[in-house]
Residue frames as qw, qx, qy, qz and C-alpha x, y, z in Angstrom:
[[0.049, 0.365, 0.498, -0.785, 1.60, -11.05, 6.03],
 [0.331, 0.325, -0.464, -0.754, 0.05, -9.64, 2.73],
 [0.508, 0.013, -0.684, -0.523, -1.27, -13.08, 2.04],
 [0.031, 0.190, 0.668, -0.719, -2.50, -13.72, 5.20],
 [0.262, 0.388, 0.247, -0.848, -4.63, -10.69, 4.91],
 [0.489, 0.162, -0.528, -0.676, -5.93, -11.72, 1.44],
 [0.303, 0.216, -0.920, -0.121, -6.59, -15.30, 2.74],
 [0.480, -0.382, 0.041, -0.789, -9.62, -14.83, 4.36],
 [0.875, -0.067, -0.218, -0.427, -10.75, -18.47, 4.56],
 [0.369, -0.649, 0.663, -0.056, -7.06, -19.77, 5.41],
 [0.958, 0.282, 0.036, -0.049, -7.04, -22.29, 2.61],
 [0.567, -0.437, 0.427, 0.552, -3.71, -21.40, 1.95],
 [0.230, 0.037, 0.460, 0.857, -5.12, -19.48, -1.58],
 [0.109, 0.317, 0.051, -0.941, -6.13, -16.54, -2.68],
 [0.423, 0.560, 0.695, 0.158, -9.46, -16.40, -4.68],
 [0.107, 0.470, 0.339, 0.808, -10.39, -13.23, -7.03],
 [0.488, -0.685, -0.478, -0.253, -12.98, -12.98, -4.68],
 [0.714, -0.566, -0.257, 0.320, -10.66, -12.52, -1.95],
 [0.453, 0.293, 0.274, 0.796, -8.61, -10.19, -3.75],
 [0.114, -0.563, -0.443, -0.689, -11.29, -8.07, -4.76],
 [0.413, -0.881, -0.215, -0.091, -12.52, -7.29, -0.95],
 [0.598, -0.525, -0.172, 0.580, -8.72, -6.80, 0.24],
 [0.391, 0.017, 0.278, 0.877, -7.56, -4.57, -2.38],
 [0.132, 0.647, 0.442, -0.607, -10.54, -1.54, -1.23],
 [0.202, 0.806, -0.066, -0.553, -9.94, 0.84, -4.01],
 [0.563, 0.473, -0.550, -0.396, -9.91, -0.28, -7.85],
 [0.589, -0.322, 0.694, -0.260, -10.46, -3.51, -6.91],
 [0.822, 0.509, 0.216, -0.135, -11.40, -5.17, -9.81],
 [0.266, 0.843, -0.455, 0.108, -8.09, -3.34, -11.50],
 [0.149, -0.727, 0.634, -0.215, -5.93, -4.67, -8.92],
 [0.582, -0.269, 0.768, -0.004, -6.59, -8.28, -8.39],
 [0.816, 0.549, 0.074, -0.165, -6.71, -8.76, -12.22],
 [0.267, 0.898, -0.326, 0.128, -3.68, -7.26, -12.49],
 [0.195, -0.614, 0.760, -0.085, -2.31, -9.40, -9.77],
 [0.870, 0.153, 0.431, -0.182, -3.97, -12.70, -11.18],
 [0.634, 0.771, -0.056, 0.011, -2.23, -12.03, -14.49],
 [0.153, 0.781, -0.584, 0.157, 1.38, -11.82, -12.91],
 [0.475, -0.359, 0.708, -0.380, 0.72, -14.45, -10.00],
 [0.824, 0.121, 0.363, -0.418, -1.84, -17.05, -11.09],
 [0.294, 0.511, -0.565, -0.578, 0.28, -18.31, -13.42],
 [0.066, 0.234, 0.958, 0.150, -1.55, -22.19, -13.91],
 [0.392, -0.155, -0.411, -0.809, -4.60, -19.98, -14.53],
 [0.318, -0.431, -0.844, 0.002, -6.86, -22.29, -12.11],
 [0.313, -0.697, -0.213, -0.609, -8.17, -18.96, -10.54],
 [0.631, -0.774, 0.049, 0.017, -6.12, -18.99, -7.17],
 [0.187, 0.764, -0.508, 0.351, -2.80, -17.96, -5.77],
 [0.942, -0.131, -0.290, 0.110, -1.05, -20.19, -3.87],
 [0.592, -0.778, -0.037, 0.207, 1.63, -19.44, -1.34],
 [0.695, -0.322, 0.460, 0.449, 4.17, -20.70, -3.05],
 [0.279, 0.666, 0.244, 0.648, 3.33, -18.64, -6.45],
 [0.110, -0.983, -0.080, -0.124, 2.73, -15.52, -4.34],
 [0.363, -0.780, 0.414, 0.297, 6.57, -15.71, -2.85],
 [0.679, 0.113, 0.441, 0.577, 7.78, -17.22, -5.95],
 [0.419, 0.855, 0.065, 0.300, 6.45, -13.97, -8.05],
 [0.346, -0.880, 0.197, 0.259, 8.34, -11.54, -5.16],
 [0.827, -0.304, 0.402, 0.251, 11.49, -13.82, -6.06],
 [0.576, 0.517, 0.440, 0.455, 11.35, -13.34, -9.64],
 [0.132, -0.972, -0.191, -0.032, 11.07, -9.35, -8.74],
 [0.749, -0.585, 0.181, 0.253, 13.52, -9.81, -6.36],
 [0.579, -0.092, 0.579, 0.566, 15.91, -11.17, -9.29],
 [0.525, 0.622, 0.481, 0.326, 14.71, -8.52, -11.59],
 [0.343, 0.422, -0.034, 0.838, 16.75, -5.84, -10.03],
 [0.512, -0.749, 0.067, -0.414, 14.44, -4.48, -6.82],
 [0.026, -0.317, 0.689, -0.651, 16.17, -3.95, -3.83],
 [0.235, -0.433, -0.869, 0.044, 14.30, -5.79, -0.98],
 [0.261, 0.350, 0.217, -0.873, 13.28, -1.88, 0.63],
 [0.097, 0.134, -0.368, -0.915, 11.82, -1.62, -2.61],
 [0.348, -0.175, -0.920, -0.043, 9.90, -4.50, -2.24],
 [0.324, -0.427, -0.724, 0.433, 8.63, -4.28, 1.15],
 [0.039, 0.316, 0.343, -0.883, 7.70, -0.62, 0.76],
 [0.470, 0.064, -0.562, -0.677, 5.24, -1.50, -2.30],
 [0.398, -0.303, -0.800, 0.332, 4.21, -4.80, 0.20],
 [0.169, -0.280, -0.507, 0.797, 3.55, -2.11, 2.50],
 [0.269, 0.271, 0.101, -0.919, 1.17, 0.28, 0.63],
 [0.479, -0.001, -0.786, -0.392, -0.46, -3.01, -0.99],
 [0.340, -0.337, -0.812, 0.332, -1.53, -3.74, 2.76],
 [0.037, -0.330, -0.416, 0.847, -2.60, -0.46, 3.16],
 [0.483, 0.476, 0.724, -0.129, -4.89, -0.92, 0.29],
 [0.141, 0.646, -0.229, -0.714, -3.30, 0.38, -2.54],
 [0.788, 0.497, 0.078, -0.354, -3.15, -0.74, -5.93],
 [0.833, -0.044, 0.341, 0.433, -1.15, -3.54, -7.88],
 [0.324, 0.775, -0.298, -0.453, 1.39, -2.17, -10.44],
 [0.894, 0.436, -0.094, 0.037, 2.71, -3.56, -13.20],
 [0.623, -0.623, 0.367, 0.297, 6.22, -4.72, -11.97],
 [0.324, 0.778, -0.461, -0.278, 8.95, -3.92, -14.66],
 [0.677, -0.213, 0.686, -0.164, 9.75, -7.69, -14.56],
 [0.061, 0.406, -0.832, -0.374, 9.28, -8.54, -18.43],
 [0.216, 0.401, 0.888, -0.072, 5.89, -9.95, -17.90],
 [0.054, -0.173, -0.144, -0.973, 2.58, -8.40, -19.23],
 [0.236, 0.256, 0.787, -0.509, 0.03, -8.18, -17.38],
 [0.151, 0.611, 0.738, 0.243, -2.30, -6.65, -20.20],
 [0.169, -0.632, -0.111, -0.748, -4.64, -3.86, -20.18],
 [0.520, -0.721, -0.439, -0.130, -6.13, -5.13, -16.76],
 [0.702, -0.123, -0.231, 0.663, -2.54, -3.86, -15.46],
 [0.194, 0.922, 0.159, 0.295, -2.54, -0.67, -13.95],
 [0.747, -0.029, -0.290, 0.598, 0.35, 1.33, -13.56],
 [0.326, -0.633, 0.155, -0.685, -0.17, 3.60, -10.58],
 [0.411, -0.285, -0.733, 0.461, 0.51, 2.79, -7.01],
 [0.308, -0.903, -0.284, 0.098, -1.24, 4.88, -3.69],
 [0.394, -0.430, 0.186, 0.791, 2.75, 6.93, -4.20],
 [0.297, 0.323, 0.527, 0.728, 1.57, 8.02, -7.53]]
């Protein structure tokens, strides 16, 4: 649903570009943050199959699926990415603050 909404064009990936208008507030912030975790061939789109592989990887890092889906959730409601305890780094562009913070 989530990538859907980002997918404006229905290629079946995400651009920065596309990012950047779903994610309303810190936008820049946020779809750096999620390029850095997601994008992970660097070609400057998300792909379906990265975007539910990252979850997966989450998934298997110890979130419950609530936990998931209620971060999903305020990501649709235009909040901001966080840095997912996960063992990646996302960098500086990572910020860690959600719309619960």
């Amino acid at each position: 649903e989530m990538f859907q909404a980002m997918d404006t064009d229905n290629d079946d990936t995400v651009t920065r570009e596309e990012a950047m208008k779903f994610f309303k507030s810190f936008a820049k912030v946020s779809a750096a943050a999620m390029f850095k975790e997601v994008d992970g061939d660097h070609k400057g789109g998300i792909e379906l199959k990265d975007f539910m592989g990252f979850w997966d990887q989450v998934h298997g890092s110890g979130y419950t699926n609530e936990e998931i889906a209620e971060e999903l959730e305020e990501l649709n409601k235009g909040g901001t990415w966080v840095d997912w305890k996960d063992n990646r780094d996302v960098g500086n562009e990572g910020l860690k603050m959600s719309v619960k913070d």
